[in-house]
C-alpha positions as a Python dict, from the first residue, in 0.01 Angstrom:
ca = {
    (1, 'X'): (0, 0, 0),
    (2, 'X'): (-263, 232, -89),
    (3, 'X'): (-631, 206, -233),
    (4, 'X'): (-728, 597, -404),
    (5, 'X'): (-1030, 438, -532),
    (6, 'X'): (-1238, 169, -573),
    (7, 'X'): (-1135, -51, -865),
    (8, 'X'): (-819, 9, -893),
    (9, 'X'): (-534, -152, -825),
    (10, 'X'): (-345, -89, -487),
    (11, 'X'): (-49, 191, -488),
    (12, 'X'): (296, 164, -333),
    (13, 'X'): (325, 479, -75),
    (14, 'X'): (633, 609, 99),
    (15, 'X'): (396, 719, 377),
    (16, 'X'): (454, 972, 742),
    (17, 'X'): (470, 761, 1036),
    (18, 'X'): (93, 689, 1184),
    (19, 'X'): (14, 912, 1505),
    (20, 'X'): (-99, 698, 1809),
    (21, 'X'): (-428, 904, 1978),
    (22, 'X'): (-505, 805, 2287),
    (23, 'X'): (-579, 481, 2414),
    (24, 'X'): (-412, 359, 2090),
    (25, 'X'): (-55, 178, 1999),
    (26, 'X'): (182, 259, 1764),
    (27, 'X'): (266, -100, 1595),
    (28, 'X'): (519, -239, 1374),
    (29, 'X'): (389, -470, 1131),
    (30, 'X'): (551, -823, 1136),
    (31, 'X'): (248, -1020, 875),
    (32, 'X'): (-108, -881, 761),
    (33, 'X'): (-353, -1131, 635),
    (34, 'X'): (-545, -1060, 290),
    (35, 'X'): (-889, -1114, 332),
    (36, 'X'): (-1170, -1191, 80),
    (37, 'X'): (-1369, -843, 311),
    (38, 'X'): (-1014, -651, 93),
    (39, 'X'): (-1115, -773, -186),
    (40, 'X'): (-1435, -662, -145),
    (41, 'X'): (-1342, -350, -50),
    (42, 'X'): (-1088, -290, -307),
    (43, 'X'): (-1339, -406, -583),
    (44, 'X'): (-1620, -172, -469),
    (45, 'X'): (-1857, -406, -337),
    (46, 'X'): (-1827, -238, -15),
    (47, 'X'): (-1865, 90, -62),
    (48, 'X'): (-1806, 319, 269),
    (49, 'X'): (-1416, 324, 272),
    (50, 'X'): (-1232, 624, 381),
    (51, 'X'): (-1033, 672, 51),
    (52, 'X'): (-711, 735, 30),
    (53, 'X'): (-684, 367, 271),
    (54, 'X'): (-429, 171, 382),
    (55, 'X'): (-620, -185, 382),
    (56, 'X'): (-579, -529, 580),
    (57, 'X'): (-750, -670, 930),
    (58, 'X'): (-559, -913, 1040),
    (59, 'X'): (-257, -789, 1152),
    (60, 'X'): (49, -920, 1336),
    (61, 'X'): (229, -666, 1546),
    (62, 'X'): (473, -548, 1803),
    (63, 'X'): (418, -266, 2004),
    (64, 'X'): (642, 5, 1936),
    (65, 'X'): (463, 347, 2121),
    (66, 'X'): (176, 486, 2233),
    (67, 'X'): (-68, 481, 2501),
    (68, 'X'): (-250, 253, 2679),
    (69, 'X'): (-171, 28, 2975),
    (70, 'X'): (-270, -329, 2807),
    (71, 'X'): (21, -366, 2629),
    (72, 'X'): (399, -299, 2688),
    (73, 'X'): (677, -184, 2435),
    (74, 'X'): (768, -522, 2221),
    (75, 'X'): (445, -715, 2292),
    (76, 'X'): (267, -940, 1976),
    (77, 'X'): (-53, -792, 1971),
    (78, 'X'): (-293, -896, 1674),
    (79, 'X'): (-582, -639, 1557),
    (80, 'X'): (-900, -743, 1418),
    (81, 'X'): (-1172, -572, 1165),
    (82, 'X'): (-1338, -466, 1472),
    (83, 'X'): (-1157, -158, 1563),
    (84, 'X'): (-1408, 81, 1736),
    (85, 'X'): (-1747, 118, 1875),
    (86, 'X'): (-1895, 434, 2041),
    (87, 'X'): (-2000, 160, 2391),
    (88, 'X'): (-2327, 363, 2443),
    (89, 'X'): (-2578, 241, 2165),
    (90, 'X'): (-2863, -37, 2219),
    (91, 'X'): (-2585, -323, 2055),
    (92, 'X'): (-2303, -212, 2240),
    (93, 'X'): (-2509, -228, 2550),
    (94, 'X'): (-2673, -509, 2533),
    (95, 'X'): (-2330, -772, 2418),
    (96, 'X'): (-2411, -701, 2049),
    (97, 'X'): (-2124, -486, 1969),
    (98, 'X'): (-2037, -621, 1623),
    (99, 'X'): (-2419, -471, 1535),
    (100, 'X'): (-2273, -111, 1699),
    (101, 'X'): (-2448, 154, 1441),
    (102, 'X'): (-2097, 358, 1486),
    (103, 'X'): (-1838, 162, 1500),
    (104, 'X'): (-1502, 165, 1257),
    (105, 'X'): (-1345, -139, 1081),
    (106, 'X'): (-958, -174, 1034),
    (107, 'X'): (-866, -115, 695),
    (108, 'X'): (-1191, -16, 620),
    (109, 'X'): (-1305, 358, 847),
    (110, 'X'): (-896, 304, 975),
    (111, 'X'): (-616, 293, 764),
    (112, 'X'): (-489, -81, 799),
    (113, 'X'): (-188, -362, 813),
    (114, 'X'): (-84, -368, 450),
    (115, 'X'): (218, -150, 535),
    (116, 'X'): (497, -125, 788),
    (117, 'X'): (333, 57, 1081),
    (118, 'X'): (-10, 131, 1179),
    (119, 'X'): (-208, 248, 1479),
    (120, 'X'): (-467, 72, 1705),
    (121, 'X'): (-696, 122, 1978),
    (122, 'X'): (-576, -91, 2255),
    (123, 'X'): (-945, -205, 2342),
    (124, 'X'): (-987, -379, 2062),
    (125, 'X'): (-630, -582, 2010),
    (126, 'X'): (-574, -923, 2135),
    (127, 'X'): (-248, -1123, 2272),
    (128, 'X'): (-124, -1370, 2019),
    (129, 'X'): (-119, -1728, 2153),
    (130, 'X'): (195, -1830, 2210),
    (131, 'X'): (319, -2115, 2010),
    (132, 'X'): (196, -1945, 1662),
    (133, 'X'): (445, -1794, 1475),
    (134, 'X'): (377, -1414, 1324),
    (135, 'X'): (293, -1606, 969),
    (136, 'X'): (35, -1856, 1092),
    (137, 'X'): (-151, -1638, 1336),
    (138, 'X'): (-253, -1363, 1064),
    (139, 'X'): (-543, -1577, 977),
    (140, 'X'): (-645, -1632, 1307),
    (141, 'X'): (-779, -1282, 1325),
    (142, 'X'): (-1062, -1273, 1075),
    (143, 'X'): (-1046, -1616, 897),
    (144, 'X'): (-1065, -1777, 1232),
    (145, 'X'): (-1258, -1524, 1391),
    (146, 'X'): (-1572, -1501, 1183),
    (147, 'X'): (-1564, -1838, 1089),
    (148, 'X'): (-1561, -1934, 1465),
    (149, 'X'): (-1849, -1715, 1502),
    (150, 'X'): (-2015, -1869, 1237),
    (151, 'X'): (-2026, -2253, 1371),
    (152, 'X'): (-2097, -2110, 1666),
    (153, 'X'): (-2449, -1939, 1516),
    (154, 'X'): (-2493, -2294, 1338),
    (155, 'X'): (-2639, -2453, 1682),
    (156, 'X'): (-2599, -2818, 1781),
    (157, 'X'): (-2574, -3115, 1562),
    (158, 'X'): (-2347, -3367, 1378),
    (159, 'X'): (-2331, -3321, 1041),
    (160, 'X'): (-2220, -3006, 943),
    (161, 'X'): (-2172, -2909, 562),
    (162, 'X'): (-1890, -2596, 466),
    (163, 'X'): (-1906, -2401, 129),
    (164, 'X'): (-1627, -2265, -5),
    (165, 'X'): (-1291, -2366, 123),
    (166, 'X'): (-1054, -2083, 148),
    (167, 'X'): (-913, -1895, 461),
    (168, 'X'): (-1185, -1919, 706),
    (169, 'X'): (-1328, -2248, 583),
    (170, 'X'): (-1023, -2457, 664),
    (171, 'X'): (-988, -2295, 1019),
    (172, 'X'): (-1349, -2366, 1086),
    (173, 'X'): (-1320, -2732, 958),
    (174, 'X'): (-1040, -2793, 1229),
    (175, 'X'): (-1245, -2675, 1515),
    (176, 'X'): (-1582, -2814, 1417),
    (177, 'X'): (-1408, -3123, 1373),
    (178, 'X'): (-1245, -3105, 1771),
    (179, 'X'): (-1620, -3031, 1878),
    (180, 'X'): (-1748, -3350, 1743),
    (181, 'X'): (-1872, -3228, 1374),
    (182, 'X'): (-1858, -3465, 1055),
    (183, 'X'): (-1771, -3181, 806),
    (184, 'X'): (-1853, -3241, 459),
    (185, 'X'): (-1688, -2998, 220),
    (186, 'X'): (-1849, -2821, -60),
    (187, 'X'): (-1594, -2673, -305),
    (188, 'X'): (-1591, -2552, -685),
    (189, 'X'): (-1693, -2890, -928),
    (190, 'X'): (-1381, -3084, -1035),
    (191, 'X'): (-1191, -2885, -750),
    (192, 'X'): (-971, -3170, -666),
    (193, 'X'): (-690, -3006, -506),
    (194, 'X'): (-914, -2805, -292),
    (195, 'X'): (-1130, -3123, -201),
    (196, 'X'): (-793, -3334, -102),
    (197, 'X'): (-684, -2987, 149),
    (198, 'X'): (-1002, -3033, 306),
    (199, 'X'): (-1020, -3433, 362),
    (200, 'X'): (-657, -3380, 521),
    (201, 'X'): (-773, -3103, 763),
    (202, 'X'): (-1070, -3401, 848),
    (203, 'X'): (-1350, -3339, 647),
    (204, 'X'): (-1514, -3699, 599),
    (205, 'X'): (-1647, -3626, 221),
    (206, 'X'): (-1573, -3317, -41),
    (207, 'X'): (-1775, -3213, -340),
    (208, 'X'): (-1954, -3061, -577),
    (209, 'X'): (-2115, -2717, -419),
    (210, 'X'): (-2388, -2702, -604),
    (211, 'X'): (-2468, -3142, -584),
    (212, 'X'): (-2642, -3343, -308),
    (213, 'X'): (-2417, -3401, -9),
    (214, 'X'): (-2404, -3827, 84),
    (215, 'X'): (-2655, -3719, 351),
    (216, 'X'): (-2852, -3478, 496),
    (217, 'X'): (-2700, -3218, 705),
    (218, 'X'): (-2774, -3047, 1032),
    (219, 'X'): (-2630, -2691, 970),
    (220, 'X'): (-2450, -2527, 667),
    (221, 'X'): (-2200, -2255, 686),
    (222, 'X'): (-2174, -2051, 351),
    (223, 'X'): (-1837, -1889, 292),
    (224, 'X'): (-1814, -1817, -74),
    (225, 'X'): (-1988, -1524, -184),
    (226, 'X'): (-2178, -1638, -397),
    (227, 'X'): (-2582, -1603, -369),
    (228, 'X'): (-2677, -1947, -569),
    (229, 'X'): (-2486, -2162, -280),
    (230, 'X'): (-2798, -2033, -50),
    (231, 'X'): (-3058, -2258, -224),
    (232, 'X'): (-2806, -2531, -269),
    (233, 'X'): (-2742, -2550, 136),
    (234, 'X'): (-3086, -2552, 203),
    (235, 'X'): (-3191, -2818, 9),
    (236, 'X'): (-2947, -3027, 177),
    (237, 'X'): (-3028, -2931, 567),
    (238, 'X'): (-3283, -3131, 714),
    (239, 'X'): (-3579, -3005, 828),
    (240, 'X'): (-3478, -2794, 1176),
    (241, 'X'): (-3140, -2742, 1006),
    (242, 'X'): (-2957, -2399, 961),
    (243, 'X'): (-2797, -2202, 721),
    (244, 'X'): (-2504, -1928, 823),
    (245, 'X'): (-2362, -1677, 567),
    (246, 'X'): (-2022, -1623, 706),
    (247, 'X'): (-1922, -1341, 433),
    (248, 'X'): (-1949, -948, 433),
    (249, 'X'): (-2078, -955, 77),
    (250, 'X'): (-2286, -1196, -139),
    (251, 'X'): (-2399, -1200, -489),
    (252, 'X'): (-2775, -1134, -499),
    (253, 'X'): (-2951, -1464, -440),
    (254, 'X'): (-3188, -1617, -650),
    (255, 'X'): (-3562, -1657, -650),
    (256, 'X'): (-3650, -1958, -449),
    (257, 'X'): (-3932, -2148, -380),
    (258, 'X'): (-4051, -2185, 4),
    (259, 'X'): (-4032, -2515, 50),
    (260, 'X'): (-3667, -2486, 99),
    (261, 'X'): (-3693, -2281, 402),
    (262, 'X'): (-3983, -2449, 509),
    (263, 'X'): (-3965, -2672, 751),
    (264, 'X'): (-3826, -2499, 1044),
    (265, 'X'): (-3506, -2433, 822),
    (266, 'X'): (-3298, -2113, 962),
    (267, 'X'): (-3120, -1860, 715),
    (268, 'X'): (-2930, -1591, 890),
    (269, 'X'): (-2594, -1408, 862),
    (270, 'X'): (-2284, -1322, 1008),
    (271, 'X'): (-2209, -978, 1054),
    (272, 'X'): (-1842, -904, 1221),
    (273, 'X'): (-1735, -999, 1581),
    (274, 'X'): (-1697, -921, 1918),
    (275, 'X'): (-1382, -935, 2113),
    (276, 'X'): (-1569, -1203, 2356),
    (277, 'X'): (-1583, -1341, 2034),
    (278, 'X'): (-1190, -1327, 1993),
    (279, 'X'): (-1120, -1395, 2329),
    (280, 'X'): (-1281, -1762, 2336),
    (281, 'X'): (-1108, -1820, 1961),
    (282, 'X'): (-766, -1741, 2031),
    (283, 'X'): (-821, -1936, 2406),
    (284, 'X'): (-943, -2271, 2191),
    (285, 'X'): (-708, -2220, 1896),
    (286, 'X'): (-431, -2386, 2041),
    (287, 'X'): (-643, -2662, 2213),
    (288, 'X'): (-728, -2762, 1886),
    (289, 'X'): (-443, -2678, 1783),
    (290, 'X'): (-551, -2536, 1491),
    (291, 'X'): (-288, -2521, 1182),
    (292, 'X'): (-319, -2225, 957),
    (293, 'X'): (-214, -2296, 575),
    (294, 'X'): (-21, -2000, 428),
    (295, 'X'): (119, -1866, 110),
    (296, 'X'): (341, -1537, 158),
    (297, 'X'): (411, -1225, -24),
    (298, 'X'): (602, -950, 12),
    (299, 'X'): (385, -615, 58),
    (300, 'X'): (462, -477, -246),
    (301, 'X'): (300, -750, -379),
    (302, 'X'): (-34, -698, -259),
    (303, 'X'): (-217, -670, -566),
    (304, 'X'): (-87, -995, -700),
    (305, 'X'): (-215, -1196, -338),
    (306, 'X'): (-540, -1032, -436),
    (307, 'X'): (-577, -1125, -792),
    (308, 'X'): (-453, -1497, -656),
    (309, 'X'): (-759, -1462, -404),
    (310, 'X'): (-1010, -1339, -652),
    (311, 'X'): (-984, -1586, -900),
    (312, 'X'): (-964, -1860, -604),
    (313, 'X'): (-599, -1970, -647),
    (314, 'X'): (-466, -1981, -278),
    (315, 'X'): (-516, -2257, -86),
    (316, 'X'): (-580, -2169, 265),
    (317, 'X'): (-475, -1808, 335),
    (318, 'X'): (-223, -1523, 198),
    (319, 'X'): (-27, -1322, 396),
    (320, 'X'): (163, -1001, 333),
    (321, 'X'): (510, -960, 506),
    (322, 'X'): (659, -600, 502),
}
């Protein structure tokens, strides 16, 4: 499937075979995750894509060709956002390489996993835990990623509040939950469905965004992206507390007064991930074990998994098969 420009919808391609360079695998596509970062893309909001593109970051592969010597012929390989970084600037030096000023994104500077085959450098792919089937581990590769990172920018506490419950936000719940959390949900008002998903994944209250939570909390992780939902976590972290913006993109957000960051109150972001980063996921995933909630659709329907995500009708995370 293939973007030509921003805003409009994705186009079904009878495309050449991808050329492995080297260092990099030639891979056939068993499942791609959709993320809300396509979406993004695909609406414009991000707005560096190499056009024509071939989206989708979390893909699900076997190894078919190529170079390399990380990976043999018929492996399960999984490739993240994070597909290059030059190794030489200030971030890459220094353990920062999600900050790297050069590097390329999957589906993004490369063309992607919504299609049959695709190419990746070898660096930056990761072995697929055993035990999760090609369905279930999509979402393990950005969902699970970035929203690993973000609890892990959150600090130390106990009561941890999560807005927005989609992909990443019931991965995260799982884990934060196995390190000792009390989650408390934060979903869409009247959002029952979405409130009962995330007291069965073992979230000890759900609610209204935009209300109170039953108590104050220690550290909020923001995965909608929407800019009001800043204010709204603040005012219910206790003074010390943090706030993490786990998405790519946000709405602008509002004027605020300073006594909602005062206090010792943290507000910082998320940007991307490192493969240490994906290393110690993937390790703890099945520890947890954490369950990944799917819905599937074929590849050529891409666009309709992506209308489904934008107007927040999938619970959990969509997948593409080819």
């Amino acid at each position: 499937m293939v973007l030509d420009a921003a805003g409009t919808p994705l186009r079904e391609a009878d495309l050449p075979p991808p050329e492995p360079g080297p260092g990099e695998l030639l891979l056939e596509v068993a499942a791609c995750g959709v993320c809300r970062t396509d979406l993004h893309i695909v609406d414009g909001e991000l707005t560096e894509p190499k056009l024509p593109l071939v989206p989708g970051h979390q893909i699900v592969a076997r190894v078919s060709g190529g170079g390399g010597d990380r990976f043999a012929a018929g492996d399960r390989v999984g490739v993240p956002w994070l597909g290059w970084t030059d190794g030489t600037c200030r971030y890459c030096r220094s353990g920062r390489e999600n900050l790297c000023d050069h590097a390329r994104f999957t589906g993004y500077q490369r063309d992607g996993g919504y299609a049959q085959m695709a190419v990746a450098d070898e660096r930056f792919c990761f072995p697929i835990p055993t035990g999760y089937p090609d369905l279930q581990a999509a979402p393990l590769l950005c969902a699970g990623l970035i929203g690993f990172r973000t609890l892990k920018l959150a600090g130390d506490g106990e009561r941890l509040g999560i807005y927005g419950f989609g992909g990443a936000a019931h991965i995260v719940c799982q884990v934060a939950v196995h390190q000792g959390w009390r989650v408390f949900a934060f979903t869409r008002a009247g959002d029952e469905t979405t409130q009962r998903f995330a007291l069965e994944l073992g979230a000890e209250w759900a609610g209204d965004a935009l209300g109170p939570p039953p108590e104050e909390l220690d550290a909020a992780l923001i995965f909608a992206p929407a800019g009001e939902l800043v204010p709204a976590a603040l005012r219910a972290v206790a003074k010390g507390g943090t706030v993490v913006c786990g998405g790519i993109h946000m709405s602008d957000i509002p004027q605020m007064p300073y006594e909602l960051l005062w206090g010792e109150r943290t507000l910082r972001s998320v940007a991307n991930l490192t493969r240490a980063d994906g290393e110690e996921f993937l390790a703890l995933a099945p520890v947890v074990p954490v369950r990944t909630e799917v819905e599937t659709f074929q590849l050529r329907e891409a666009n309709e998994a992506l209308d489904r995500l934008r107007s927040g009708r999938i619970q959990g995370a969509a997948v593409l098969v080819p």
